[in-house]
N, C-alpha and C positions, 0 to 999 in steps of 0.2 A: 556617425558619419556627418559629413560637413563638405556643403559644394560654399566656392566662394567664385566670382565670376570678376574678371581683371581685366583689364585694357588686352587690345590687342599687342600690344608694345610688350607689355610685364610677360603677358603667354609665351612669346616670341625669346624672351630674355632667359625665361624660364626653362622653357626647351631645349634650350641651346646648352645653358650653364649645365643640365639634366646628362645629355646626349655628350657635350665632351668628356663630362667627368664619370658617367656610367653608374650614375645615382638616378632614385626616382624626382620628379616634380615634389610630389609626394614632402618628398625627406624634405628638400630645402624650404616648402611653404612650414610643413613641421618645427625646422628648425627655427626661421624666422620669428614664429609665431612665440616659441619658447624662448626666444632671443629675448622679445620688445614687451612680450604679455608685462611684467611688472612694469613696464615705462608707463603704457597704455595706463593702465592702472590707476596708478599714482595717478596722472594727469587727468584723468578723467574723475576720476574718487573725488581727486582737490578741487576738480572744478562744481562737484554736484555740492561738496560741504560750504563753499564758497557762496552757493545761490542759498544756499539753506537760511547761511548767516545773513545773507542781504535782508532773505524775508521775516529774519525774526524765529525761522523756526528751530534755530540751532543758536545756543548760546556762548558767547566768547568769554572767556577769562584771562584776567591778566596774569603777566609770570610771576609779579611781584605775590599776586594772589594764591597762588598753585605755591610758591616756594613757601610763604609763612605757613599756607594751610596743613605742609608736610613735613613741618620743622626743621626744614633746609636751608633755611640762613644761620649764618656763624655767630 
């Protein structure tokens, strides 16, 4: 279970879009959520590895590095 609490604006939009179309609130927060979940993701993922590398605790490699180490150059 999962309550999430929204503008008054969003409830209001949400209702509505619920009530013409003869769907739950429900369904459309559902779908949204399985809509954007990877976007969220990504952007948020990349921004925590981002801090990582600022403070040193995650380490960068270069391509040129990754491609000799894998014997991927021609």
């Amino acid at each position: 279970m999962l309550a999430v609490r929204v503008s008054q604006e969003v409830e209001e939009r949400l209702a509505r879009l619920a009530k013409l179309t003869g769907r739950t609130k429900t369904f459309y927060v559902r779908e949204a959520l399985e809509e954007h979940l990877d976007e969220l993701e990504e952007i948020y993922l990349a921004e925590h590895v981002l801090e990582e590398i600022r403070s040193g605790k995650e380490e960068m490699v270069s391509l040129d590095s990754l491609i000799a180490k894998h014997g991927l150059d021609d």
